[in-house]
Residue, then its C-alpha position, 0 to 999 in steps of 0.5 A: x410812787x402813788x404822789x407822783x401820779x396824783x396828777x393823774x387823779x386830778x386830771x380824772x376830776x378835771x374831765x368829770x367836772x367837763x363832763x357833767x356841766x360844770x365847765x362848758x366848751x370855751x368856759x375859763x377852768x378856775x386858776x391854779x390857786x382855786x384849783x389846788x384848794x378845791x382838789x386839796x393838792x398843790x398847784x405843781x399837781x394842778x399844773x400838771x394836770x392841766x398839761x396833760x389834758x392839754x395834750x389830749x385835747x382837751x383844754x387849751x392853756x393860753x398864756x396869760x389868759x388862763x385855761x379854756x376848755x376845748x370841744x373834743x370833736x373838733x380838737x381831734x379833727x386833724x388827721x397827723x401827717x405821715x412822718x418817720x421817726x427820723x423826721x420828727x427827732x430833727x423837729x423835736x430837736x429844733x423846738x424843744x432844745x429853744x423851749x429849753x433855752x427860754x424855759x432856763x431863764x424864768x423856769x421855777x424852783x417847783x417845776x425844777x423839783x417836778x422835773x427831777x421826780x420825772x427823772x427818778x420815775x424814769x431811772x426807777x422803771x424798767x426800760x419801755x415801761x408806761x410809768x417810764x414813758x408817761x415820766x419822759x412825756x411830762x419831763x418834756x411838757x413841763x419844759x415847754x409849759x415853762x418855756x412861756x411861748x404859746x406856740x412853741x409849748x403848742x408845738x412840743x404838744x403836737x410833735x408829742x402827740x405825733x409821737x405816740x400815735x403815729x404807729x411807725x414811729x411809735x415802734x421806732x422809738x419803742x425799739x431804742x427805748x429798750x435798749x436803754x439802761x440809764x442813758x435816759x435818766x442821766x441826758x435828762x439830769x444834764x437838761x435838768x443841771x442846765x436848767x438850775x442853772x439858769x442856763x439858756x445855752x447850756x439848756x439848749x445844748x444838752x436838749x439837743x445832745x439829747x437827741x442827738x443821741x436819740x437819733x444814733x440810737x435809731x440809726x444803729x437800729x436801723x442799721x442792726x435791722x438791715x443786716x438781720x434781714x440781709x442775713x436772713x434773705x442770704x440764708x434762704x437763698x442759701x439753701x435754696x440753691x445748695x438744695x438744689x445743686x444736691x439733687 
């Protein structure tokens, strides 16, 4: 488990070298290669790294250019919309089943290999786990990275980072996280199968199962919350008026 969360550790590095001057806002970072061997890591490691800071705020990759550095004030200005869980699974659906799709035809044998180490990361942990969510975030960032569209890896980022942050839907998706017992691991094996097999439509289609699946599980809670509450409210009043038809 400590390699697969060396990415992490590099990541850290990155940032202090931010931080301390040697990579100003809107400076190039150094290319994977240079990297890797400045940080003795693999360029998978590397990558990795640099989509999780992406995430954060605090580089931009931009295809064929290179990876920039980002003033943190300003990338977190935006404030996020207010949306449901529901709202956000139908977008995510929509873009990372496309990112799927164009990511099959160039994807490469070493983020074939990453995203089959998020997926035992994910069946290894417990259900709702951080280590279990952190797998599913980087399951999905490196798909849409290897997708080689800007704007859609741009997209898949925010509609992540709305995802974590936004309370409410941060709690829906908690709630059918822990209902989960391996379906997480087994969907992402299909879009993984999809991928190798240098499949677009097959990738689209088992993203898109995916959350299809996703949003079911969110309606059946829904629902399942409804009538608890429903049967709560029945209970009181229940008692109310039975206490009071005995006086």
């Amino acid at each position: 488990m400590k390699d697969r969360r060396l990415h992490h550790t590099v990541a850290d590095k990155i940032v202090k070298l931010i931080d301390d001057g040697a990579y100003p806002v809107g400076s190039r970072l150094p290319g994977e290669r240079e990297l890797a061997e400045k940080f003795a890591v693999s360029r998978v490691t590397v990558r990795e790294a640099e989509i999780a800071l992406q995430a954060v705020g605090r580089i931009k990759i931009r295809t064929g250019s290179g990876v920039y550095v980002l003033d943190v004030d300003v990338a977190h200005d935006d404030p996020l919309p207010v949306v449901s869980a529901f709202e956000l699974t139908e977008a995510r659906a929509l873009f990372e089943s496309e990112a799927a799709a164009l990511a099959a035809a160039t994807i490469s044998d070493d983020t074939l290999l990453e995203l089959e180490q998020q997926i035992e990361i994910m069946a290894d942990t417990r259900p709702g786990s951080v280590e279990g969510e952190r797998a599913d975030q980087q399951f999905h960032r490196l798909i849409a990275s290897a997708s080689g569209n800007e704007v859609i890896s741009y997209v898949v980022e925010t509609l992540w980072k709305m995802r974590i942050e936004i309370e409410p839907v941060k709690e829906a998706y908690a709630s059918v996280c822990s209902e989960e017992f391996g379906g997480r691991a087994r969907e992402h094996s299909q879009i993984l199968d999809a991928l190798r097999s240098r499949d677009p439509g097959a990738a689209r289609i088992a993203m898109r199962n995916h959350f299809s699946r996703l949003l079911e599980s969110m309606l059946d809670v829904a629902e399942e919350r409804a009538v608890q509450e429903l049967r709560r409210k029945s209970t009181e009043s229940r008692q109310r008026y039975l206490k009071s038809a005995s006086r």
